[in-house]
The first five atom37 places (N, CA, C, CB, O) and aatype in JSON, in Angstrom:
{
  "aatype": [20, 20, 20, 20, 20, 20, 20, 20, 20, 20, 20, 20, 20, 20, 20, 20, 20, 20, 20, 20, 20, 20, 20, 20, 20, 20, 20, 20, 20, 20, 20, 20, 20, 20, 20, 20, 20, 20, 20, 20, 20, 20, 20, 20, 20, 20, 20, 20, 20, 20, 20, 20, 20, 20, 20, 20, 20, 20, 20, 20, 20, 20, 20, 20, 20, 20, 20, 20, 20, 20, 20, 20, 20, 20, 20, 20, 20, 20, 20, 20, 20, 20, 20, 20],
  "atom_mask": [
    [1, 1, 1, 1, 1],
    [1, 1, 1, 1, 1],
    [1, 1, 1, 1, 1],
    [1, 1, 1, 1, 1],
    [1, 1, 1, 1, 1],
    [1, 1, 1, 1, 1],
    [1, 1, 1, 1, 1],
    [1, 1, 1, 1, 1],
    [1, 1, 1, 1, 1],
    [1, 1, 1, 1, 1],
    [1, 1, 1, 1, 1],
    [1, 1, 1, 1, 1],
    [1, 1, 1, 1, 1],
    [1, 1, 1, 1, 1],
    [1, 1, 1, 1, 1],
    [1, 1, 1, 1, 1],
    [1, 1, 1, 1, 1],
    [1, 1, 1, 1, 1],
    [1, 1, 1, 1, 1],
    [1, 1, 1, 1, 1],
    [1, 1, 1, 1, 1],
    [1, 1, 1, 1, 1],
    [1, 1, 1, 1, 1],
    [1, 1, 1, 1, 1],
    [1, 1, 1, 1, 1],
    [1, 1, 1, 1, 1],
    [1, 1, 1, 1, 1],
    [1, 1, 1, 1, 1],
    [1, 1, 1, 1, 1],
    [1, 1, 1, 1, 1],
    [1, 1, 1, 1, 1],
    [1, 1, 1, 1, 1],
    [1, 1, 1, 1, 1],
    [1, 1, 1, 1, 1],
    [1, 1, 1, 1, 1],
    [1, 1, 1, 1, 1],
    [1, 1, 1, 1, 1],
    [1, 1, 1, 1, 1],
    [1, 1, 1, 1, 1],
    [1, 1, 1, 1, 1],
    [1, 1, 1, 1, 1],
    [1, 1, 1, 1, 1],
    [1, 1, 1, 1, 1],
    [1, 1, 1, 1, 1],
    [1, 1, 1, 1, 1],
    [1, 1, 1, 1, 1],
    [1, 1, 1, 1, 1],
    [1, 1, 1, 1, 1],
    [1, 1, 1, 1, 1],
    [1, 1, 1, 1, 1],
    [1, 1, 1, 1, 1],
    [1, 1, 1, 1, 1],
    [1, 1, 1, 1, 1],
    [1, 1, 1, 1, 1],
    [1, 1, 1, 1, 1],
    [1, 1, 1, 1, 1],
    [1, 1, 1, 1, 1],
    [1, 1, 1, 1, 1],
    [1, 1, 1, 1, 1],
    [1, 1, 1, 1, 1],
    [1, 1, 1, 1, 1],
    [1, 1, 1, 1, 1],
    [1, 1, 1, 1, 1],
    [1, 1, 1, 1, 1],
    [1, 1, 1, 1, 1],
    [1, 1, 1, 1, 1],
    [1, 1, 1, 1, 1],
    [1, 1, 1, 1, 1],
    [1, 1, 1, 1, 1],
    [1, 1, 1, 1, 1],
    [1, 1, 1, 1, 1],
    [1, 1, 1, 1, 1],
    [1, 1, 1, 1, 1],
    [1, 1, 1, 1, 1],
    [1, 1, 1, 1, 1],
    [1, 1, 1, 1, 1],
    [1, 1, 1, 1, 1],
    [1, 1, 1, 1, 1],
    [1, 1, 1, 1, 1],
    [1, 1, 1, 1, 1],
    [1, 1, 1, 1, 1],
    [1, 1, 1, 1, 1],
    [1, 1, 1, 1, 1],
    [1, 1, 1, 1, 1]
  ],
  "atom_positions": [
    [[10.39, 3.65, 8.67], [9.95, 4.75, 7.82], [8.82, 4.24, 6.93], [11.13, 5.31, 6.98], [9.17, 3.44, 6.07]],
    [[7.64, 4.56, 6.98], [6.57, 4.54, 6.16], [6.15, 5.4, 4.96], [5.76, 4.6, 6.87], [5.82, 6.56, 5.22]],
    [[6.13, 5.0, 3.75], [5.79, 6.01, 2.83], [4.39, 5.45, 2.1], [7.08, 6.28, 1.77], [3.87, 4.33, 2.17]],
    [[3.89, 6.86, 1.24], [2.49, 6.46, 0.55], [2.54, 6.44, -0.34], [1.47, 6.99, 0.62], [3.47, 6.97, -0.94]],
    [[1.63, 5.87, -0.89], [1.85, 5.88, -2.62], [0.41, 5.25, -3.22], [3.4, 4.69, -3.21], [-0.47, 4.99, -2.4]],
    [[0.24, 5.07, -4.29], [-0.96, 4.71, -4.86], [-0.93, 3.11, -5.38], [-1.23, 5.73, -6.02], [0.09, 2.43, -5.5]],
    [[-2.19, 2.74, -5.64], [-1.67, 0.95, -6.23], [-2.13, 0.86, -7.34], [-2.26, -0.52, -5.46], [-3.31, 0.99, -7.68]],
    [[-0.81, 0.55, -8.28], [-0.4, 0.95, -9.4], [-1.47, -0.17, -10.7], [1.44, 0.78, -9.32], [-2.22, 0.05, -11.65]],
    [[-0.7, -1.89, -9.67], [-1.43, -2.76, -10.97], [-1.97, -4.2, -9.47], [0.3, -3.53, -12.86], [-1.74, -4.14, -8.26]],
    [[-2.46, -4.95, -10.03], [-3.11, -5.68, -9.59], [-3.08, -6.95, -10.32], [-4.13, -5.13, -9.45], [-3.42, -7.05, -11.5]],
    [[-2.57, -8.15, -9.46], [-2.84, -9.41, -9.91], [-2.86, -10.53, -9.2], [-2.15, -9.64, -10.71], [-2.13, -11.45, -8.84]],
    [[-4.25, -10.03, -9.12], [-5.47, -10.66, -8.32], [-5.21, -12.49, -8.12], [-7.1, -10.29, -9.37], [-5.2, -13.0, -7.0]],
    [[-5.02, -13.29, -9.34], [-4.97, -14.88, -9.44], [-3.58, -15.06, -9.24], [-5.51, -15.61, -10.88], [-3.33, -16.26, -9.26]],
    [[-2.54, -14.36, -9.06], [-1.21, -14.23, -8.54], [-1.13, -13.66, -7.1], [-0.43, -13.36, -9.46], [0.02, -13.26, -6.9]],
    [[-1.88, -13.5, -6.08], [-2.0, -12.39, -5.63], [-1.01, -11.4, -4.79], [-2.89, -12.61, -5.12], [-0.7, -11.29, -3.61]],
    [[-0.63, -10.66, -6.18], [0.61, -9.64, -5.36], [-0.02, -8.69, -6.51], [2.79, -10.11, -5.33], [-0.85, -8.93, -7.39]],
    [[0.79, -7.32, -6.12], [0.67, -6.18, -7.26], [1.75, -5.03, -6.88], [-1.01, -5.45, -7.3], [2.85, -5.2, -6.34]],
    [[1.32, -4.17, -7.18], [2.82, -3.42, -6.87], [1.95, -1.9, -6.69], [4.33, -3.49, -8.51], [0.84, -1.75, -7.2]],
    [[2.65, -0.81, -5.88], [2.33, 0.71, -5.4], [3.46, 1.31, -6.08], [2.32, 1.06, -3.65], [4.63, 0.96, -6.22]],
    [[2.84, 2.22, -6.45], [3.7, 3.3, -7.02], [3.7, 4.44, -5.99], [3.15, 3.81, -8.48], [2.71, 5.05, -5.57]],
    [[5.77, 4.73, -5.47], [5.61, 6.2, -4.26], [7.16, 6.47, -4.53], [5.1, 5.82, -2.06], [8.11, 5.69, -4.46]],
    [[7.12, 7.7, -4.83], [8.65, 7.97, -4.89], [9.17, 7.9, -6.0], [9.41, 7.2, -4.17], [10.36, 8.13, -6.17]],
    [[8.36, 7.55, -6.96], [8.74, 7.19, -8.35], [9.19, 5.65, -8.3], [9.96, 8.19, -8.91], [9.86, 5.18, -9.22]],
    [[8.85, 5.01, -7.38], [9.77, 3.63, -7.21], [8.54, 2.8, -7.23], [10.86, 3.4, -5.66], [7.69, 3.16, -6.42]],
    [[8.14, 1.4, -8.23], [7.22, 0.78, -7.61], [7.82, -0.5, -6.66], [6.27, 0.39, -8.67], [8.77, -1.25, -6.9]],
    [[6.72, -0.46, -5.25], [7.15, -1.58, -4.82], [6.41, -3.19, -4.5], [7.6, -1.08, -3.86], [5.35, -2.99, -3.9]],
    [[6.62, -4.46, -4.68], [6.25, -4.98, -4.82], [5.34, -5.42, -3.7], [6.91, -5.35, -5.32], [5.91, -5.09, -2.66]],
    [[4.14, -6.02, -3.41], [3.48, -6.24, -2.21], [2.9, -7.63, -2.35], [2.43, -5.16, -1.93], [2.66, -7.7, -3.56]],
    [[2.54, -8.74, -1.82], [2.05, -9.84, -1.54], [0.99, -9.76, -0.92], [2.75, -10.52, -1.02], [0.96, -8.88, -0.06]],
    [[-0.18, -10.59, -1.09], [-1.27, -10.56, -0.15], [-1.18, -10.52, 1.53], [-1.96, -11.68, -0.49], [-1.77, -9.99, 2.47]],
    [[-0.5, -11.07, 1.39], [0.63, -11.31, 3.24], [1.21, -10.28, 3.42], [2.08, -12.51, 3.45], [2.21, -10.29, 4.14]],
    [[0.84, -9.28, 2.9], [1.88, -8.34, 2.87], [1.04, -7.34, 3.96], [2.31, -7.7, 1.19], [1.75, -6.53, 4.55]],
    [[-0.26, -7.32, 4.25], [-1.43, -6.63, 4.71], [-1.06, -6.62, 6.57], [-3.05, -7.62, 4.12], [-1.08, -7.62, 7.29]],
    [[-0.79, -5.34, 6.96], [-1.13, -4.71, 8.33], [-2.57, -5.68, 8.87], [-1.51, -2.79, 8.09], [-3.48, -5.88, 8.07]],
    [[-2.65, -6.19, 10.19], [-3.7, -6.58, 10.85], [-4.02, -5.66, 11.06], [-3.71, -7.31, 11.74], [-5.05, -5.58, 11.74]],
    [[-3.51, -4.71, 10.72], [-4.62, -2.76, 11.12], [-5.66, -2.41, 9.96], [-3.29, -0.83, 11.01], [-6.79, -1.92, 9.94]],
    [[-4.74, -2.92, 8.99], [-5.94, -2.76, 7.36], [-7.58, -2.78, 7.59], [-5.74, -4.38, 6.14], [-8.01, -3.72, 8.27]],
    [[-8.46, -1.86, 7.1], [-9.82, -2.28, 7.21], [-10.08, -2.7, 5.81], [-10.82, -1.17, 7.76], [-11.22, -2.69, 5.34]],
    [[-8.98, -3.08, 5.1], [-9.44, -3.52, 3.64], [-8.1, -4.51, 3.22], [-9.69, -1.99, 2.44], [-6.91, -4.18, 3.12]],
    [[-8.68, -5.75, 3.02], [-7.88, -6.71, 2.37], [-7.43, -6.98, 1.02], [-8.32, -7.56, 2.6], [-8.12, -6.55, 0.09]],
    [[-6.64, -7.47, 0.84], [-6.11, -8.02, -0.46], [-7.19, -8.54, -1.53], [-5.18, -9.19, -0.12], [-7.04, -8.36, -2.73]],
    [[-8.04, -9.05, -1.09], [-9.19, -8.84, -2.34], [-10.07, -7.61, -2.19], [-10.27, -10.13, -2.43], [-11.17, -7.99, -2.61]],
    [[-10.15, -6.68, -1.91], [-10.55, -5.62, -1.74], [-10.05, -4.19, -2.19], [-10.61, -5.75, -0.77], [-10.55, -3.07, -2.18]],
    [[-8.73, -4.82, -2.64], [-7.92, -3.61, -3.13], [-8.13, -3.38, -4.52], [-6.45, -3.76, -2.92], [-8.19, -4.37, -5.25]],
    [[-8.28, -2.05, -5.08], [-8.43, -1.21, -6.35], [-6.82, -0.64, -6.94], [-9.51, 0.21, -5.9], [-5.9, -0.08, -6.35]],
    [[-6.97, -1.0, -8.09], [-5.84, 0.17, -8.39], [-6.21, 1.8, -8.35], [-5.32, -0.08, -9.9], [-7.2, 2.12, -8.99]],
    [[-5.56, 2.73, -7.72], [-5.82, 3.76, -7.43], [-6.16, 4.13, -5.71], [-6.74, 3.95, -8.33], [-6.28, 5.2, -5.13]],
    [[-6.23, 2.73, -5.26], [-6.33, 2.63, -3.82], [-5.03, 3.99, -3.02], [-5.88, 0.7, -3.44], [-3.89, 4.05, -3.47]],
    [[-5.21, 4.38, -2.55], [-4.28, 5.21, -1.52], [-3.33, 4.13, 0.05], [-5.67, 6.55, -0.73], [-3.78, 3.86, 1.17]],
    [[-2.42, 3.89, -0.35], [-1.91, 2.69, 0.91], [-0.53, 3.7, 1.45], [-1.25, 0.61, 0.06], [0.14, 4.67, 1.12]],
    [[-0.66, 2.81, 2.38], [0.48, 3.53, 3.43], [1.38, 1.96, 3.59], [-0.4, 4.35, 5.36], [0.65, 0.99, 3.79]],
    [[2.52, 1.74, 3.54], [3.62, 0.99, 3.9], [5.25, 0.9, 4.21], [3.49, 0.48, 3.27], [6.02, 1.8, 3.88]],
    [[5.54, 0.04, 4.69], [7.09, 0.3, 5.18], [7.6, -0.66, 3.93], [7.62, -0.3, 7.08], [7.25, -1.74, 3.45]],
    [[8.72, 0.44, 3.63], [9.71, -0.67, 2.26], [11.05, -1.33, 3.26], [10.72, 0.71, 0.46], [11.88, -0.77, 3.98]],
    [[10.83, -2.62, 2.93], [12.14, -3.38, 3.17], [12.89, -3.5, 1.89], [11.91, -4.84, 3.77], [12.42, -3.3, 0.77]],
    [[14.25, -3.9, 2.24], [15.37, -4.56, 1.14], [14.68, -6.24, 0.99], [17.39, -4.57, 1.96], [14.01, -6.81, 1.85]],
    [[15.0, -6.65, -0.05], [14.38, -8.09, -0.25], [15.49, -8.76, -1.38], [12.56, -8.0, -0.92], [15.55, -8.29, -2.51]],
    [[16.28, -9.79, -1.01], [16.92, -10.4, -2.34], [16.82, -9.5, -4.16], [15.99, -11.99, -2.41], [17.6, -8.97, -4.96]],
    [[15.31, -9.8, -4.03], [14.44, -9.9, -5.23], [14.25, -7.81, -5.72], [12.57, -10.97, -4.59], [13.94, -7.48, -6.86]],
    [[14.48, -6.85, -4.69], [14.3, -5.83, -5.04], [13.54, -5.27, -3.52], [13.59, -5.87, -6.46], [12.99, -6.03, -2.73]],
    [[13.68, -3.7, -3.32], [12.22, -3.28, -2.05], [10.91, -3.73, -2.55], [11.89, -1.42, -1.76], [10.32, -3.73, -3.63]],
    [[10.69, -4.14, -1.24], [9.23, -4.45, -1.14], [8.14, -4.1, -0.3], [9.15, -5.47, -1.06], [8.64, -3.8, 0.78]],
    [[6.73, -3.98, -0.23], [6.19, -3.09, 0.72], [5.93, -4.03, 1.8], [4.94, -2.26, 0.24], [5.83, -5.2, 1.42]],
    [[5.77, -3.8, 3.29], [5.1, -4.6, 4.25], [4.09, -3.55, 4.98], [6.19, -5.34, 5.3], [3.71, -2.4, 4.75]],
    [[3.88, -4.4, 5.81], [2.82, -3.39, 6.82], [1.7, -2.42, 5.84], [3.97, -2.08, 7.86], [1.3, -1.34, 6.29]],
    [[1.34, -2.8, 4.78], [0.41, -2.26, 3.82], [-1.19, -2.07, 4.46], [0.43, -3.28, 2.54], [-1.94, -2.96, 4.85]],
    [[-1.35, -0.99, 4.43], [-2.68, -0.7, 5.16], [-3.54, 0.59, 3.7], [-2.18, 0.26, 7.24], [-3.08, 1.58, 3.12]],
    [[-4.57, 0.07, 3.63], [-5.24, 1.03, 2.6], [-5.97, 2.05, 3.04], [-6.09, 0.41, 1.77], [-7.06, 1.85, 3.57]],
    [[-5.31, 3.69, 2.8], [-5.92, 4.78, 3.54], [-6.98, 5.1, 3.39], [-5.47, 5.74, 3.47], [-7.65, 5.52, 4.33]],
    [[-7.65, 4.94, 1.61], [-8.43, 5.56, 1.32], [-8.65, 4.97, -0.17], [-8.12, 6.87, 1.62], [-7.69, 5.01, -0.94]],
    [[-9.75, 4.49, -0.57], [-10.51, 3.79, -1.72], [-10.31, 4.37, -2.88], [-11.91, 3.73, -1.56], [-10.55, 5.56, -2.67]],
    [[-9.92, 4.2, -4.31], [-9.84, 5.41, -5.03], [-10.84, 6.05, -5.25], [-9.38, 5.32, -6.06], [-11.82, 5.31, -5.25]],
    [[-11.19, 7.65, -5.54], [-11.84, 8.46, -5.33], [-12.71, 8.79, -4.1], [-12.28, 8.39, -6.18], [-13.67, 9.55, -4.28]],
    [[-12.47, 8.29, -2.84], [-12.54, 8.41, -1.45], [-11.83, 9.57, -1.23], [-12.03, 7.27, -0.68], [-10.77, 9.69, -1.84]],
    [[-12.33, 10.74, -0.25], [-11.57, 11.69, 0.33], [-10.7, 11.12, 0.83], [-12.09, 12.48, 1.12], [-11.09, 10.21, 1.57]],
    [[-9.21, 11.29, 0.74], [-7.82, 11.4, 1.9], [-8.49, 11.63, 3.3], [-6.6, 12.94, 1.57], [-9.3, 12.55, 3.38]],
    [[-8.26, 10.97, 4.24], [-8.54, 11.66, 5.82], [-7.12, 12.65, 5.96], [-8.61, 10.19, 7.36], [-5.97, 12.37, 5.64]],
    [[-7.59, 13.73, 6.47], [-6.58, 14.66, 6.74], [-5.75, 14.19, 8.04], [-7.23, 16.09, 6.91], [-6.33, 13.84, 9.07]],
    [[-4.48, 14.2, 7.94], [-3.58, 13.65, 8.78], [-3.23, 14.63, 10.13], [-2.35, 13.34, 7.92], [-3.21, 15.82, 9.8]],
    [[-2.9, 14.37, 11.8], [-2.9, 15.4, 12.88], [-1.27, 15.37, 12.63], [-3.65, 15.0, 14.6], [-0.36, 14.54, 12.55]],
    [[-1.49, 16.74, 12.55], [0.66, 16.67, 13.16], [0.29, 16.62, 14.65], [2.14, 18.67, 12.78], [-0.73, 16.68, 15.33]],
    [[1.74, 16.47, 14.85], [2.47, 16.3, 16.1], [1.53, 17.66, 17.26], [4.49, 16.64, 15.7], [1.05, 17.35, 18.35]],
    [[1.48, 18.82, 16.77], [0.82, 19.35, 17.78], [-0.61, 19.16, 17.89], [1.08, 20.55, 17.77], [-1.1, 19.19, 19.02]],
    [[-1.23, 19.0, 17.05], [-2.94, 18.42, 17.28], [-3.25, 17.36, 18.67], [-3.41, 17.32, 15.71], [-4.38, 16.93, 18.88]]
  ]
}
């Protein structure tokens, strides 16, 4: 299950930060980045638009498979349903 959410804070010389989706923030690691991403971990903005899968983690959910949809203030690409 993949959910979206926005990226909340950033820390860049640590490099992890956390997305806010669901009201839940979740934590993400630079490693944390989809080989699908066209935008990396130094490349990311807060306000970025990301798409990721939350796992259970010891430590709390956390995001994986993090791919950035859309830059902040970048149009959303409009998504095809199932019949498109």
């Amino acid at each position: 299950m993949s959910l979206q959410g926005r990226v909340r804070s950033l820390y860049p010389n640590r490099n992890f930060g956390f997305i806010r989706a669901d009201g839940h923030d979740y934590f993400f690691h630079a490693g944390s980045f989809s080989p699908l991403s066209s935008v990396d971990f130094p490349e990311t903005e807060i306000g970025d638009l990301a798409q990721f899968e939350p796992i259970e983690h010891p430590k709390g959910v956390r995001a994986v498979n993090v791919r950035i949809l859309a830059k902040d203030g970048d149009m959303v690409p409009p998504t095809l349903s199932e019949d498109d």
